[in-house]
C-alpha positions, 0 to 999 in steps of 0.5 A: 219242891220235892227231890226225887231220890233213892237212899241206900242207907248212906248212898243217894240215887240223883234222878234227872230234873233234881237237886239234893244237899244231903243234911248231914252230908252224904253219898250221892250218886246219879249218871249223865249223858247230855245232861249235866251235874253241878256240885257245889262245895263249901270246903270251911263248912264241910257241906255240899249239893248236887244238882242234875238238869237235862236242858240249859234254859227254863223259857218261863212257861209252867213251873220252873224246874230242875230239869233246867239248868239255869234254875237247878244251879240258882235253887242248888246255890240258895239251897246251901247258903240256907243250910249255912254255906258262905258265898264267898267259900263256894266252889264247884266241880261240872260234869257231862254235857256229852253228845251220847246220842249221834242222830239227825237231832244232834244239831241241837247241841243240847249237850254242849248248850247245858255245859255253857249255861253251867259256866255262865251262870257259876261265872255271875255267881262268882263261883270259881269251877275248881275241875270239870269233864264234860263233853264228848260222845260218852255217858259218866257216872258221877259219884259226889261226896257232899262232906268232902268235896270229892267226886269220882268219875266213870264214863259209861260206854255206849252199847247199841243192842 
């Protein structure tokens, strides 16, 4: 699986349907409406990774991928546990799921349905979330710090042209 990024000498640039912990750790950033981003953490090894999927669930017709939620979480976890995290020390942070799109369509709660699919499969994993922001009608920009843990978050608002 190749990852779809943009380095900036020490900054990344997280595409949709993507995953990426940074060896040596780094900067990543990447900005989400309806989609959500997952960071995981393992603060005794000082290592991390980002995650950013666009629907909740793969339904098990092409490659899985990504782009889906319970995929990009599972490949995100196994991908730090082969880098040397320890399952028992990782910690996560989530954020977006907003409803940035008010339409006819906006029944499908595909916001809210990424942000449950997150919960759910970070509870199976016994990965406690240690803070969150997510839902809402506006966008976020995430700015993770995989070395640290640390994130920071700006919402983005909405501009109708």
């Amino acid at each position: 699986m190749k990852t779809k990024i943009t380095t900036n000498n020490d900054t990344i640039f997280l595409y949709p349907a993507n995953l990426v912990v940074p060896m040596p750790p780094g900067i990543v950033h990447t900005i989400l409406g309806s989609c959500v981003a997952v960071c995981l953490y393992d603060p005794k090894n000082k290592m991390g990774g980002i995650n950013h999927y666009m629907l909740p669930f793969w339904n098990g017709q092409g490659l899985p991928s990504p782009k889906y939620g319970n995929i990009a979480i599972e490949k995100l976890y196994e991908k730090l546990l082969q880098n040397g995290a320890e399952k028992s020390k990782i910690v996560s942070k989530v954020f977006g799921g907003g409803e940035v799109i008010q339409n006819m369509h906006s029944h499908f709660n595909i916001g809210q349905r990424n942000i449950l699919v997150a919960k759910e499969l970070l509870s199976e994993l016994k990965v406690p979330i240690l803070a969150q922001s997510t839902g809402g009608n506006l966008g976020r920009k995430i700015i993770f710090n995989s070395g640290t843990g640390e994130v920071v978050q700006r919402y983005v608002q909405q501009s109708i042209t």
